[in-house]
N, C-alpha and C positions, 0 to 999 in steps of 0.2 A: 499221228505224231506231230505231225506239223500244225493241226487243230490247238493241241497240247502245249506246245510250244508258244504258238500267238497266243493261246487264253493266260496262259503265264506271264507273259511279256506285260499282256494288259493289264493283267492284274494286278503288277508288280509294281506299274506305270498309275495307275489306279490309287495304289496304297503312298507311293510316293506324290503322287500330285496333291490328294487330300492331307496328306501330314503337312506340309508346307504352307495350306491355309489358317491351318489349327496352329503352327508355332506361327505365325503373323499374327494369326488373331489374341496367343496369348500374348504377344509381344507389345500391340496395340493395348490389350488391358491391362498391361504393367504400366505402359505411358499413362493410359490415362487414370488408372490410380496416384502414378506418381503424382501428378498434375494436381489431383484431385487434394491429397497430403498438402502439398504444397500450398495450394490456395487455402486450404482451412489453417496452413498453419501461419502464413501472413495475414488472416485476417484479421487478428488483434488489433495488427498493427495498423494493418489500413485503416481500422473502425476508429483508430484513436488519432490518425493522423487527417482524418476527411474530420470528428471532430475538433480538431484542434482549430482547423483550418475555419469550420462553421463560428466558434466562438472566438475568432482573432477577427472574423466579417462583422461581425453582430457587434464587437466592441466598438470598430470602427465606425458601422451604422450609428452607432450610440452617440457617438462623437460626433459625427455630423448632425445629427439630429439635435445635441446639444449647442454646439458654437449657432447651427439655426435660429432657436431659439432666443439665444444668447445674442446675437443681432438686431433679430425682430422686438425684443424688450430694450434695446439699446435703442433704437430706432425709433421706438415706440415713448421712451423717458425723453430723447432731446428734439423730436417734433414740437412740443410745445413751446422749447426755447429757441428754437428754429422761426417761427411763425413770431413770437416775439421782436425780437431781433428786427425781422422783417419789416414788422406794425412800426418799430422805433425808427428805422431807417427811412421807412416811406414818410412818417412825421417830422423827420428832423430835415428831410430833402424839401419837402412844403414849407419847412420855416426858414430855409435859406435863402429859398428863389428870393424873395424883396429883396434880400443882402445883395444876394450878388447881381442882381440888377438894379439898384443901386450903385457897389460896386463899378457896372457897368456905365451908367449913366455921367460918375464921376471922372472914370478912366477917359471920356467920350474928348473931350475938350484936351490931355492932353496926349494924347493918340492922335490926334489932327493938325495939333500945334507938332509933335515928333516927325509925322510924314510930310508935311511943312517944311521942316525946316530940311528936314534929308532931301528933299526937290531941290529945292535952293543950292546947297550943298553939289548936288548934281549939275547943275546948270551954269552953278559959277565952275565948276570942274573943265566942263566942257568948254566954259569961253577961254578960261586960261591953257587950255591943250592947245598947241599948233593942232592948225587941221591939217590931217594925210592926205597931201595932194600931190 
């Protein structure tokens, strides 16, 4: 009887230990059916919103890839007048040197005669100060 009694127990013990896997396990394939729902039914959205996101990049690419361009043909039209400019500036700096040394040569006389006369100017200063004694 006692035999009877423990095979029972265990049995019993048995039957309830394995039920408790089976409702965990269905409980786990409800989640992940749920899950599973779930993901297929946001994925419209996602496919349209990772698209959206691709064609707002690419436009932007396009844009850069345009103003690029749009520099380097900028860049490319006023180099020539760039380099001009330059040919004019280094020709017209060559035709000025004789001016302004001449210029210089005229200024020479009286620049000499100015610092001249500001000596003077100086020296008579100094004889009409009292000396600080």
């Amino acid at each position: 009887m006692k035999f009877s009694v423990t095979a029972t127990l265990v049995l019993v013990l048995a039957i309830a230990h394995s039920s408790e896997p089976m409702s965990l396990m269905k409980h786990n394939v409800q989640t992940e059916v749920d899950k599973l729902t779930k993901f297929i039914k946001d994925m419209p959205t996602s496919i349209t919103s990772a698209t959206h996101d691709m064609v707002e990049k690419a436009k932007a690419l396009e844009m850069v890839i345009t103003a690029q361009t749009y520099m380097e043909d900028s860049k490319a039209r006023v180099q020539p007048l760039v380099e001009a400019v330059q040919a004019e500036a280094t020709k017209l700096q060559e035709q000025m040197k004789p001016f302004i040394a001449n210029i210089k040569d005229q200024m020479k006389p009286l620049t000499n005669m100015i610092e001249s006369f500001v000596q003077q100017v100086v020296q008579q200063t100094k004889t009409l100060m009292p000396s600080a004694q």
